[in-house]
C-alpha positions as CSV (number, residue, x, y, z in Angstrom):
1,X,61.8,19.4,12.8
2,X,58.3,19.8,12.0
3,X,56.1,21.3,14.5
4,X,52.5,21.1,14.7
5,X,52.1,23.0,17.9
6,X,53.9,25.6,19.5
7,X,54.0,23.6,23.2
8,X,55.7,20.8,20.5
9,X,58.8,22.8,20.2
10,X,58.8,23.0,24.6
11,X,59.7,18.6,24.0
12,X,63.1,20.1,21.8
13,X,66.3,20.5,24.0
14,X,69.2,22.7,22.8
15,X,67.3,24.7,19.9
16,X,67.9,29.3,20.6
17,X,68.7,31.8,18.4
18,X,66.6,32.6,15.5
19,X,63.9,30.8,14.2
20,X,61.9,31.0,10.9
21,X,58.2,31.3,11.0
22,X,56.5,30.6,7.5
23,X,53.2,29.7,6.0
24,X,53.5,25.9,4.6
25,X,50.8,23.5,2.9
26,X,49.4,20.1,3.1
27,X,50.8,18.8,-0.4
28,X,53.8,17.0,-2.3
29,X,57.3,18.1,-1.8
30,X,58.7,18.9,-5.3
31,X,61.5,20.7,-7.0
32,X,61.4,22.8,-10.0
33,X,64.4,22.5,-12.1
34,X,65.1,25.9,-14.7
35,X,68.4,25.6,-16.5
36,X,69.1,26.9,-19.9
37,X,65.8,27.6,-20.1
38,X,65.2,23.7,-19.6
39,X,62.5,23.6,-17.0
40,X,61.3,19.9,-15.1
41,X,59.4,19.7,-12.5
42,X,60.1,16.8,-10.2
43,X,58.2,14.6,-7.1
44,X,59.7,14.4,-3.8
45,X,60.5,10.9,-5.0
46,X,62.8,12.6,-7.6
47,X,59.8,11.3,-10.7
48,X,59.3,14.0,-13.6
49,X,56.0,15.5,-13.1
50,X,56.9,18.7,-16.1
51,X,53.9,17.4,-17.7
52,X,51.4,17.4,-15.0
53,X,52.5,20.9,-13.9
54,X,52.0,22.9,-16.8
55,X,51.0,26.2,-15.2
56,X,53.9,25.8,-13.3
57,X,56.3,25.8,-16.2
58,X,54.4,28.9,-18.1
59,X,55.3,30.9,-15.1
60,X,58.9,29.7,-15.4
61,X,59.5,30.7,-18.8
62,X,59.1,34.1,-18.0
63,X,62.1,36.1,-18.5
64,X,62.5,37.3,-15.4
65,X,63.3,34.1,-14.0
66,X,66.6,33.3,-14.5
67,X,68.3,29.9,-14.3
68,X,67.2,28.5,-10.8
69,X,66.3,25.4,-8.6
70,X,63.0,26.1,-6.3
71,X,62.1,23.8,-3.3
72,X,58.1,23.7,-2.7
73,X,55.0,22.4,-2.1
74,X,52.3,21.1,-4.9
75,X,49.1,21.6,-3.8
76,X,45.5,20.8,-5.4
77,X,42.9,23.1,-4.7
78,X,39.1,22.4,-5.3
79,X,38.1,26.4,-5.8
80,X,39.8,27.8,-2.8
81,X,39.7,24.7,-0.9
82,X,43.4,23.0,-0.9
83,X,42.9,19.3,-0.6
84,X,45.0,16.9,1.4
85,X,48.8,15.3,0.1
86,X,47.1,11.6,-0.2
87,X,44.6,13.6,-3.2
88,X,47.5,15.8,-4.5
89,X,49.6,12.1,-5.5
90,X,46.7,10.6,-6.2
91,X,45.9,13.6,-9.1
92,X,50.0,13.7,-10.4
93,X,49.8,9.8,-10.6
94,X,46.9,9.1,-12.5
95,X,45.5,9.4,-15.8
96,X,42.6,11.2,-15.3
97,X,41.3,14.8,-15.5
98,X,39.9,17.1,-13.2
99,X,38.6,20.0,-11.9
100,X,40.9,20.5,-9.5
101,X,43.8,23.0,-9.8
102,X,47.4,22.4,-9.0
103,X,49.3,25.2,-7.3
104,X,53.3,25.4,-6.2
105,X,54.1,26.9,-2.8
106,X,57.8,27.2,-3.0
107,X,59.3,27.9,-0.1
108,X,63.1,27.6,-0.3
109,X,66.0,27.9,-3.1
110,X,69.1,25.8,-4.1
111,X,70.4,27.1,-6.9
112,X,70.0,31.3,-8.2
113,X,71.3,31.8,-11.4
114,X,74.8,30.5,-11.7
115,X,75.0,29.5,-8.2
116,X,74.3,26.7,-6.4
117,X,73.0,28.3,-2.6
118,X,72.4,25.1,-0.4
119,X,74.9,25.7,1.6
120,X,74.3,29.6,2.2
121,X,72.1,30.4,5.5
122,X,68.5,30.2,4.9
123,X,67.6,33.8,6.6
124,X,70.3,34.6,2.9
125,X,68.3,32.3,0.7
126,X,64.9,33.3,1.7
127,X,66.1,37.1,1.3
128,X,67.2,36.3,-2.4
129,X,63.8,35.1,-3.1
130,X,62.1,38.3,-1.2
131,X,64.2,40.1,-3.5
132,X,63.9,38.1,-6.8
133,X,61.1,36.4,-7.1
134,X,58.0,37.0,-4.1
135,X,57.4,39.9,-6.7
136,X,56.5,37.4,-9.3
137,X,53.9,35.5,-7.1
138,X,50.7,34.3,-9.3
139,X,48.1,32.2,-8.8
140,X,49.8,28.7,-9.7
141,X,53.5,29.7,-8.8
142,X,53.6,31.5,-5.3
143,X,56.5,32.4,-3.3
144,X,57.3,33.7,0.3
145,X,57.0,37.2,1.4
146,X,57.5,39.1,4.0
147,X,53.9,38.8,4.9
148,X,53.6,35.2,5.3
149,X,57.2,34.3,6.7
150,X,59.0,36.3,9.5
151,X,62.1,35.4,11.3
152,X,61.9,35.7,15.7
153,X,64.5,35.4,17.8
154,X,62.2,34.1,20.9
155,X,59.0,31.8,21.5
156,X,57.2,34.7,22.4
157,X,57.7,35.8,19.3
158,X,57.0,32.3,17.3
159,X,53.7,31.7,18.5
160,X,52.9,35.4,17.8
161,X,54.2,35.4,14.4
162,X,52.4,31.7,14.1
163,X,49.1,32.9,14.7
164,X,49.4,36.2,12.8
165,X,50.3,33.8,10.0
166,X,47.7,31.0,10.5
167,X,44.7,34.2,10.9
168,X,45.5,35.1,7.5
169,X,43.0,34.1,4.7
C-alpha cells in the first residue's frame, strides 16, 4: 500500500505487527541488473535504460559489488532540487541533453550474489543491504541506512519515525 498520510493507514483494516518506515522519492521505478559483471539498467516498464544511466553503472562495476539485482527509484535532480516522475521519463525517453542529474534511490534487493532473495522477509533483505552495500552510498547510487529507514512495531511509532525521516534534509 502506498500511504501518503499517516491518518491513511487508520482507512486499512487487519494490518499489526511490524511495519517499515523508509525515505522514498518521486521518480521511475527501475531495476539494476549486475550479473557476471554484465550490468543493465531497466524501466519499470521492463525497457533498457544502461545507456541513459551511466553513473549508475560506474558505481556498479566497483568490485565490491558483487553479482546483484537492486529495486529503486530514478530520480532527476536540478542541483539539489529532485524533479517530479512525469520529467524523470520524460529525460530517459528522449534524445536530448541536460543539465539535470540522474540519481538511483534503491530501496530493496532481489537477488545477492548467487541468490535470488525475493522470497526472504524484507526486515532480512533490507539488513543484507545495511550490511553490504548502505556503506557504498554515493552521490548517483544511494542506498538505505539505518538513518533514513527504521522498522516500528506501532503507529505511535510510524508517524514518529515518519516525521523524523521527512525533517531530514
Amino acid at each position: 500500500y502506498r500511504i501518503f498520510e499517516i491518518d491513511d493507514m487508520k482507512e486499512l483494516k487487519g494490518f499489526s505487527g511490524e511495519y517499515i518506515v523508509q525515505e522514498k522519492y518521486d521518480g521511475m521505478r527501475i531495476q539494476a541488473h549486475k550479473i557476471d559483471d554484465k550490468i543493465k539498467i531497466y524501466s519499470y516498464d521492463e525497457k533498457d535504460i544502461t545507456s541513459k544511466c551511466e553513473e549508475q553503472v560506474k558505481e556498479l562495476k566497483k568490485k565490491h559489488f558483487g553479482d546483484c539485482i537492486l529495486d529503486g527509484i530514478l530520480v532527476l535532480f536540478d542541483g539539489e532540487k529532485p524533479l517530479s516522475r512525469a520529467e524523470v521519463i520524460s529525460q530517459v525517453f528522449s534524445d536530448k541533453n541536460s543539465d539535470f542529474k540522474l540519481k538511483a534511490h534503491m530501496f530493496d534487493i532481489i537477488r545477492h550474489n548467487e541468490k535470488t532473495i525475493a522470497d526472504e522477509p524484507l526486515n532480512d533483505r533490507l539488513n543484507i543491504m545495511f550490511n553490504n552495500y548502505s556503506v557504498h552510498s554515493s552521490e548517483y547510487l544511494n542506498f538505505p541506512s539505518k538513518k533514513d529507514t527504521r522498522l516500528a512495531d506501532s503507529m505511535e511509532d510510524v508517524e514518529k519515525y515518519a516525521k523524523e525521516i521527512m525533517d531530514m534534509p
